[in-house]
VMD Tcl script that draws the C-alpha trace (Angstrom):
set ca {
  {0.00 0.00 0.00}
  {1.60 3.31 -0.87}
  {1.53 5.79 1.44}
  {-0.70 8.54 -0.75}
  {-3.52 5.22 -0.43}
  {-2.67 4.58 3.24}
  {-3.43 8.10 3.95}
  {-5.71 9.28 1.71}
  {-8.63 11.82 2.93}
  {-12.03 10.17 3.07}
  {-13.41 12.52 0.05}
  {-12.84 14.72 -2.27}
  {-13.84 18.68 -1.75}
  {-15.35 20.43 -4.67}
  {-14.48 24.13 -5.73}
  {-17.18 26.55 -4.50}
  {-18.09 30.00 -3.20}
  {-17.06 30.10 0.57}
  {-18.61 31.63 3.57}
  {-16.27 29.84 6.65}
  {-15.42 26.46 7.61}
  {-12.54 24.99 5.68}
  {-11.38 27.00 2.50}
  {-8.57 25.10 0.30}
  {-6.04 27.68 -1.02}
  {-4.11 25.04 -2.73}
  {-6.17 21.59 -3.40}
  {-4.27 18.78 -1.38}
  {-1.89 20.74 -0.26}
  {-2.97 23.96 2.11}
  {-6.21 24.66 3.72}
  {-7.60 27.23 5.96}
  {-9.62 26.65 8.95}
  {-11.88 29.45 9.36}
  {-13.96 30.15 12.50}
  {-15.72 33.61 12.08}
  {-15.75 35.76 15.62}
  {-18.00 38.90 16.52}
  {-16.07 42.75 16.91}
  {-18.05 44.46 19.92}
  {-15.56 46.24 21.17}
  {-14.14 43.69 23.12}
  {-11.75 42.07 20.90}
  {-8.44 44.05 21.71}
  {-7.16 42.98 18.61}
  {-9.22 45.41 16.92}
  {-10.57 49.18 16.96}
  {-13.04 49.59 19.91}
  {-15.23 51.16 17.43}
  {-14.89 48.09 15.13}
  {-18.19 46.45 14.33}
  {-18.78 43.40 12.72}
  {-17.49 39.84 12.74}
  {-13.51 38.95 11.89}
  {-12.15 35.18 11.75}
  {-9.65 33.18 13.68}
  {-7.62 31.13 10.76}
  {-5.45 27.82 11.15}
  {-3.82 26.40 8.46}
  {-3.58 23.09 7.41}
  {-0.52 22.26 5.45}
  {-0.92 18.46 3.76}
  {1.32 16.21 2.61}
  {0.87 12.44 1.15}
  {2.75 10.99 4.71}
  {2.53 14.21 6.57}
  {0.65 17.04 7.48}
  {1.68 20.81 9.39}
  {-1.47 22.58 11.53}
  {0.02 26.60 11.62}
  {-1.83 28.09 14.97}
  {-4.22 26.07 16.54}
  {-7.29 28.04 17.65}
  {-9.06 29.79 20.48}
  {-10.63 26.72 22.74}
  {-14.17 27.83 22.35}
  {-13.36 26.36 18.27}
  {-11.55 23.24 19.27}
  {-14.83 20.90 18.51}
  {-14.66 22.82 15.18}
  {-11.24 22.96 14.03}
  {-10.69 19.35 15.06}
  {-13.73 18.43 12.84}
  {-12.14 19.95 10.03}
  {-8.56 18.58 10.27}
  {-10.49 14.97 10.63}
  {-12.52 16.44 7.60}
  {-9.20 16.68 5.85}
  {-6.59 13.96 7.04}
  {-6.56 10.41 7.52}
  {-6.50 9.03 10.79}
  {-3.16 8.09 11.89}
  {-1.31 10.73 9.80}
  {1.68 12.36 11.27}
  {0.92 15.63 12.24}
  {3.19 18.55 13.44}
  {2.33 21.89 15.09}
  {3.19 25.12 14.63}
  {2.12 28.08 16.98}
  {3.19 31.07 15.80}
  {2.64 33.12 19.15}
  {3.31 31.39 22.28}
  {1.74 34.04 24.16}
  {-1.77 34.08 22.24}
  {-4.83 32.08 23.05}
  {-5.42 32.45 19.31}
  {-2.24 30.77 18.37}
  {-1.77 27.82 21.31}
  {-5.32 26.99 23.07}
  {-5.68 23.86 21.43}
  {-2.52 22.01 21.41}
  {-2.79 20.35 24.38}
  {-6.08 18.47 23.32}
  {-4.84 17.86 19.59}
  {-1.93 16.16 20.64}
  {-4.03 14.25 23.05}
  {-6.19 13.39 19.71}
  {-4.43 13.30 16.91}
  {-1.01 11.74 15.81}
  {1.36 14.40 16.76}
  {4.75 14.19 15.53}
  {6.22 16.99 16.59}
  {5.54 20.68 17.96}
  {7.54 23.33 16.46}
  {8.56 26.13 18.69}
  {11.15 29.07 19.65}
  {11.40 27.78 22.79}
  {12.36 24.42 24.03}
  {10.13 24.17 26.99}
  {7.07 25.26 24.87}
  {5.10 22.91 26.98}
  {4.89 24.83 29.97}
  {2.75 27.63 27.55}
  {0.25 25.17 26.75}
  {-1.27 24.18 30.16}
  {-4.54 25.01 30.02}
  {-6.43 21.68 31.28}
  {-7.12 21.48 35.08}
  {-6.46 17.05 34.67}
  {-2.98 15.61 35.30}
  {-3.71 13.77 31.93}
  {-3.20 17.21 29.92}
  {0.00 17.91 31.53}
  {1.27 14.20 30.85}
  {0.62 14.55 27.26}
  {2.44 18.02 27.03}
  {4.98 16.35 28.84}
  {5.62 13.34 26.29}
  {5.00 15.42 23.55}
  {8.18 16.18 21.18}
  {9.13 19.64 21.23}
  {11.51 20.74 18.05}
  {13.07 24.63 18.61}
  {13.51 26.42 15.58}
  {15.56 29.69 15.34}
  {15.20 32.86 13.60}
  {15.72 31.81 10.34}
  {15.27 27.96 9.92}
  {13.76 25.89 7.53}
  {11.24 23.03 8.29}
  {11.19 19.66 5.64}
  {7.44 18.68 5.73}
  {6.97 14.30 4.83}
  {9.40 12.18 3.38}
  {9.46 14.66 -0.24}
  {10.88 17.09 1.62}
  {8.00 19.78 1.29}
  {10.14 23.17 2.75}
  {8.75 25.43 5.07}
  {10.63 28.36 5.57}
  {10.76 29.79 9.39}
  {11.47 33.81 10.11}
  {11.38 36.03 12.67}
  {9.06 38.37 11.95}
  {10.18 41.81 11.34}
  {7.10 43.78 13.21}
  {6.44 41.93 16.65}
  {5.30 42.38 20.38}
  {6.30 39.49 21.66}
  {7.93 35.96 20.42}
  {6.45 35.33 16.71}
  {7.40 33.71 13.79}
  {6.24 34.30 10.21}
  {6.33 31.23 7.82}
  {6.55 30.67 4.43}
  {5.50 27.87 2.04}
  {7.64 27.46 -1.30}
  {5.24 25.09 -3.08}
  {1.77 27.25 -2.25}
  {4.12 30.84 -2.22}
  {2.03 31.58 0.69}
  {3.45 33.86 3.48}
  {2.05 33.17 7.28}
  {2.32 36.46 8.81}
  {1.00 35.86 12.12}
  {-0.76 39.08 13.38}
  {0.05 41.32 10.81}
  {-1.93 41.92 7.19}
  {-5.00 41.10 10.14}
  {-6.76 44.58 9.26}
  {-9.68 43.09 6.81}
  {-12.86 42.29 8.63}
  {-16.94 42.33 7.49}
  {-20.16 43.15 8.35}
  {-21.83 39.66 8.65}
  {-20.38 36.31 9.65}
  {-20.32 34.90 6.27}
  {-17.73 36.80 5.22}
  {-16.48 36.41 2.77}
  {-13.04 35.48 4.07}
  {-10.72 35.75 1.30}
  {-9.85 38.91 -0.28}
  {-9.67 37.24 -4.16}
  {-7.34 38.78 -6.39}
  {-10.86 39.01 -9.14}
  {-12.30 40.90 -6.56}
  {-9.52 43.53 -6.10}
  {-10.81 46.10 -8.58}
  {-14.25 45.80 -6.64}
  {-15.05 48.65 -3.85}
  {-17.84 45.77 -2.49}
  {-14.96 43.29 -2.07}
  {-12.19 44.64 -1.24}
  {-12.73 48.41 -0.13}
  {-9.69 48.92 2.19}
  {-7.42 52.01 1.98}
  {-4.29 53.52 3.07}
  {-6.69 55.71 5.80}
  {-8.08 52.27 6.86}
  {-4.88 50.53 7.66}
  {-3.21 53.59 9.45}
  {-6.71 53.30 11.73}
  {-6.37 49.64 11.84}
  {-2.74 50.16 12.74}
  {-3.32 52.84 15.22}
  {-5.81 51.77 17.21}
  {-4.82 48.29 18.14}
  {-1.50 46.64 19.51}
  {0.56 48.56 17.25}
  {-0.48 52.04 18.79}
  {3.29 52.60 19.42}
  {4.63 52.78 15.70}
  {3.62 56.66 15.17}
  {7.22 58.36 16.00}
  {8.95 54.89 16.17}
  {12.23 53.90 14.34}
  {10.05 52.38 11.55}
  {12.22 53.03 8.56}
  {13.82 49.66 10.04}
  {11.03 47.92 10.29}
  {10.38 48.62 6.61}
  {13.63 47.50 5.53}
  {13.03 43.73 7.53}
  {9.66 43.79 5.96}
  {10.11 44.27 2.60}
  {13.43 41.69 2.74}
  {10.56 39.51 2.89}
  {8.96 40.46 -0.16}
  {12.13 40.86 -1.89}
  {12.97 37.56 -1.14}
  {10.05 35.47 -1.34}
  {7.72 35.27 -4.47}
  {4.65 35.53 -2.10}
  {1.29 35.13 -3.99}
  {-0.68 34.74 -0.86}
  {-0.73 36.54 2.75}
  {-2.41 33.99 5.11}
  {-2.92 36.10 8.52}
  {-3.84 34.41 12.06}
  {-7.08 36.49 12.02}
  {-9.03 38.51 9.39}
  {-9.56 38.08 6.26}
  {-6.89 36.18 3.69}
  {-5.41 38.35 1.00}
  {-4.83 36.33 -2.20}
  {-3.19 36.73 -5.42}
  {-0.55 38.93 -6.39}
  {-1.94 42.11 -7.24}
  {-3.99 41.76 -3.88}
  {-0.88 40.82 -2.05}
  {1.06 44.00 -3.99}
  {-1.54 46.69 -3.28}
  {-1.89 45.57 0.93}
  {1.96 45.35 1.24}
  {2.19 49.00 -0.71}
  {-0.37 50.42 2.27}
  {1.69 48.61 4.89}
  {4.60 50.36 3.86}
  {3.16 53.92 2.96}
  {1.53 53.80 6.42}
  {5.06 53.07 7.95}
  {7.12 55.19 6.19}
  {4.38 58.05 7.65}
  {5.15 57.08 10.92}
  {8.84 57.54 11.41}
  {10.17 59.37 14.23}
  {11.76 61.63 11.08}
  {8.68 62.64 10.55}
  {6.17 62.01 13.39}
  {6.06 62.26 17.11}
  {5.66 59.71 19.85}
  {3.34 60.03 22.19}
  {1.07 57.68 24.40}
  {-2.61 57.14 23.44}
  {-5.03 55.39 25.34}
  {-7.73 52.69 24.17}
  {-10.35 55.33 24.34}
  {-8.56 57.48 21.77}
  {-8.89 56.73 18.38}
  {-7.16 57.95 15.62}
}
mol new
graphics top color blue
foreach p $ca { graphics top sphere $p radius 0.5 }
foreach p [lrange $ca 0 end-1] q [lrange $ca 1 end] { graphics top cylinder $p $q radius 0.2 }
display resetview
């Protein structure tokens, strides 16, 4: 038995329009595990004024022998996501994890109760005793698994080999951060995982849509975000900081991403995906623009409050 029968997914998933659930961005190979949340202004990840819903992604990376699961979900989605990776992958497959925050629910709720469940090869981490982040169960049994559980440390710039092809997965640090994050990036999809960044899409309703299509881009409907929306995006969440900052080196680490990779998708931990390469041109170009606006060359630091929004 070969080992693309031995592991084969139960069925085949058709093409169609999506709304949430699980949206393939490369058949058989990378699919994202959407879970739609509401904005009432008590999601600090976004504006206080922000109304609407936003979505918490994970990705699924799959391989014939071997599959990768970027972020694993807040815990209220764990029933969810874990129907969708079943959804997707065989039972038995190797399986590796890859939080890309160790200090977000967002990022690490889950991985004590998928390694419990599925086949877990391996948890990929910047820091060795990752384990200790991912106690959230009250039972002994949680911590036992966490305990046995592999742990594999990565550094700053790494590269990951996913299955027995070799499928790479380049690991970075990422070049605009809070805390501990890595951004990833898949050479066979040319998908960048930027974490919390590229996060400032969100809709009215919870059915999205999700993806931000590069047909839609010339469409105000689909895609209506501008320069003024990411600065208020930027500015009135965890980034509040950047107006006066050194950010002419932030720029520079940023776009040595771009320069380097041929990235033709921006897969974020939360909002809405940005996809294609005229999509993925015009939200990097805002990104910048927005940057460049804030350096202390040119702007002044000063502390703002949640209340205040610019």
């Amino acid at each position: 038995m070969s080992l693309s029968t031995q592991y084969a997914p139960a069925r085949k998933r058709q093409s169609q329009a999506f709304a949430g659930g699980i949206a393939s961005l490369a058949d058989d190979q990378l699919y994202a595990l959407q879970n739609p949340f509401a904005l009432d202004g008590r999601v600090s990840s976004y504006p206080a004024s922000a109304r609407g819903f936003s979505v918490a992604n994970s990705y699924l990376l799959t391989q014939p022998d071997a599959a990768m699961l970027i972020d694993t979900g807040f815990g209220k989605d764990e029933p969810a996501i874990r129907g969708q990776i079943e959804a997707l992958i065989a039972p038995g497959l190797p399986l590796s994890m890859f939080p890309l925050r160790l200090n977000e629910f967002m990022s690490i709720n889950n991985v004590e109760s998928f390694a419990g469940h599925f086949n877990v090869e391996t948890c990929y981490t910047s820091n060795i005793d990752a384990a200790l982040w991912f106690d959230f169960g009250a039972k002994a049994e949680g911590r036992d698994i966490l305990k046995s559980m592999k742990v594999t440390a990565v550094t700053r710039a790494d590269t990951i080999a996913l299955g027995k092809e070799g499928r790479a997965i380049d690991v970075m640090q990422a070049p605009i951060r809070l805390i501990a994050t890595r951004w990833l990036y898949d050479r066979a999809t040319r998908t960048l995982f930027s974490s919390d960044m590229f996060t400032h899409v969100w809709r009215d309703t919870a059915t999205g849509p999700w993806i931000v299509q590069e047909s839609d881009n010339s469409s105000a409907d689909s895609d209506p975000t501008s320069l003024r929306d990411v600065r208020s995006f930027m500015l009135n969440t965890r980034y509040w900081w950047l107006e006066g900052a050194p950010t002419d080196t932030i720029r520079r680490g940023i776009g040595n991403v771009f320069d380097k990779y041929d990235i033709e998708c921006i897969a974020p931990g939360y909002g809405c995906i940005l996809r294609g390469r005229n999509v993925v041109a015009r939200h990097y170009a805002m990104l910048d623009e927005f940057l460049k606006a804030c350096d202390k060359s040119v702007a002044v630091s000063r502390y703002v409050t949640r209340d205040e929004e610019r």
